[in-house]
C-alpha positions in Angstrom: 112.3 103.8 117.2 110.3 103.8 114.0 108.6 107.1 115.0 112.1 108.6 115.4 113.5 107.2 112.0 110.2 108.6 110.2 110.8 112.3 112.0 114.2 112.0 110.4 113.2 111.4 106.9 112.9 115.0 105.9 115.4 116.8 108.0 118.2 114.3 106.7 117.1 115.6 103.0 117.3 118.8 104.3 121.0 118.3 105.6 122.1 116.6 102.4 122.6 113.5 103.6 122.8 111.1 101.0 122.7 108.1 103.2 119.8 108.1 106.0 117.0 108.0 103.5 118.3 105.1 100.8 119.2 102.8 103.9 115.9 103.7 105.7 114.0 102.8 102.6 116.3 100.0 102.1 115.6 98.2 106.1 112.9 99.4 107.1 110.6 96.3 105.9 112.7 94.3 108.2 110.3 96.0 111.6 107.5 97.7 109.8 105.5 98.0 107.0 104.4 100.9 104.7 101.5 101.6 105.9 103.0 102.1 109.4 105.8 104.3 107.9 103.1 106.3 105.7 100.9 106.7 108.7 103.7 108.1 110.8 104.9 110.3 107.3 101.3 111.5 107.0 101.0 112.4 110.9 103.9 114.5 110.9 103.6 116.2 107.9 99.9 116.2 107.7 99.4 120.4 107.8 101.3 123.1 105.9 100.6 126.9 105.9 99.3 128.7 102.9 102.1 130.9 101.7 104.5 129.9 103.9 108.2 129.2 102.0 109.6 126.7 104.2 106.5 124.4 104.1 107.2 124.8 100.2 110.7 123.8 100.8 109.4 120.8 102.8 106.5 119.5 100.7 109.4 119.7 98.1 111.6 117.6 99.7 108.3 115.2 100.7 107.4 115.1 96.7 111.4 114.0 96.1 111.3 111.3 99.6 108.1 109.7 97.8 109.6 109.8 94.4 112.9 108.1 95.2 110.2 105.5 97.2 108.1 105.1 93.8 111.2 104.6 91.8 113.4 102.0 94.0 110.6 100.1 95.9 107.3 100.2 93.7 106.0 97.3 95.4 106.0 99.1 98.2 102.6 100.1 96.7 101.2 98.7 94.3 101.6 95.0 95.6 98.3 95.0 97.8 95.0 93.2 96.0 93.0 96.4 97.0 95.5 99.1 96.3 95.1 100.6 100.3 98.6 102.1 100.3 98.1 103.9 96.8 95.0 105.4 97.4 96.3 106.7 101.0 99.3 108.2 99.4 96.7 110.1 96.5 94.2 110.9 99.1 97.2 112.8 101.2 98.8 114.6 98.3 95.3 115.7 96.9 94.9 117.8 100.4 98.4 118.8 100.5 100.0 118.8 97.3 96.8 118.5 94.7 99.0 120.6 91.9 102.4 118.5 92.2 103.7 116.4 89.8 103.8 113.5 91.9 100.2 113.9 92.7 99.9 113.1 88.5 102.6 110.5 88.7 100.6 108.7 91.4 97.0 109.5 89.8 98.4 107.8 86.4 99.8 104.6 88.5 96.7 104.5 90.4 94.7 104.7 86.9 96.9 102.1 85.2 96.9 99.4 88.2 93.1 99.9 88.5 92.6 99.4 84.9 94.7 96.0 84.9 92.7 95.0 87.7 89.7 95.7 86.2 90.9 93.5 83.0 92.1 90.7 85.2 88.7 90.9 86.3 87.1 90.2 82.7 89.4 88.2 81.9 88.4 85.7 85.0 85.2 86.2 84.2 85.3 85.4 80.7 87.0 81.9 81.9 84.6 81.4 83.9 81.9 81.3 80.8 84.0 78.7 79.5 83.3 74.7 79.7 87.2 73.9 80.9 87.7 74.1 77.2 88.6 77.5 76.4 87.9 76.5 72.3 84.2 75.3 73.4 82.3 77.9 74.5 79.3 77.1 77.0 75.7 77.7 75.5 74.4 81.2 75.9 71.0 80.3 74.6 69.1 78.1 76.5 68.3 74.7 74.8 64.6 75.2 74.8 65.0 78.6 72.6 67.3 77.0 70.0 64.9 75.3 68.0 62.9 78.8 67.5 66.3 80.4 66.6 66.9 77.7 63.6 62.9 78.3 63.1 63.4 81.7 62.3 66.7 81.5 60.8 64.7 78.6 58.3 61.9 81.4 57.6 64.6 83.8 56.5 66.5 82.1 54.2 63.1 80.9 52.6 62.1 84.3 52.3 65.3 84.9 50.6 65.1 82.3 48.3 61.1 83.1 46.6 61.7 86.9 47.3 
């Protein structure tokens, strides 16, 4: 059934049906997931001709199926911790749509979400350098090399002082 739905996708575009696609999107989570629907997507679409004008027409019409997606269901993609779905759906238009503008649109959410995970990242980190008390700071220095710190720190100021 969902191998059947998926094949539909396009042609219904095609057509100009204004239906099929919206309530596909809109049900589909109820018997399959994304990365069942993508994988099925990416199967049957997966080779165009060079030059050809109705594979134009179609990766057209692929570029306006995944940008309605994007738009009304980003979780859709961008809700798992490692960002599988994303990076499957960059990796396919990189080989068969690397110049389209939703290849950028996806590069620049891929970009974004990576960066806020990688800040979520330092941010736990820098937590974790805390003592529970995120006003007191844990030592950095250990104790032994403190007194040599305020040793040196001593020296300098006497310098300063009969310089």
């Amino acid at each position: 059934m969902l191998e059947k739905l998926v094949k539909n996708l396009v042609p219904s575009l095609q057509r100009g049906d204004p239906f099929f696609v919206p309530a596909f999107l809109y049900t589909y989570r109820r018997f399959s997931t994304t990365k069942q629907v993508l994988d099925l997507f990416f199967k049957r679409y997966g080779f165009f001709h060079d030059d050809c004008e109705e594979d134009e027409q179609i990766k057209n019409l692929i570029c306006f199926f995944l940008g309605m997606w994007l738009d009304k269901y980003p979780d859709d993609f961008c809700k798992s911790e490692d960002l599988a779905i994303l990076n499957q759906l960059m990796a396919y238009l990189l080989v068969n749509m690397p110049f389209s503008e939703m290849t950028v649109r996806v590069h620049h959410l891929l970009t974004q979400l990576e960066d806020l995970e990688s800040t979520d990242t330092q941010l736990k980190h820098s937590e974790e350098t805390f003592n529970g008390d995120p006003e007191q700071p844990q030592d950095s220095i250990p104790p032994g090399k403190i007194q040599q710190v305020i040793s040196v720190a001593e020296g300098l100021e006497q310098l300063n002082t009969t310089g």
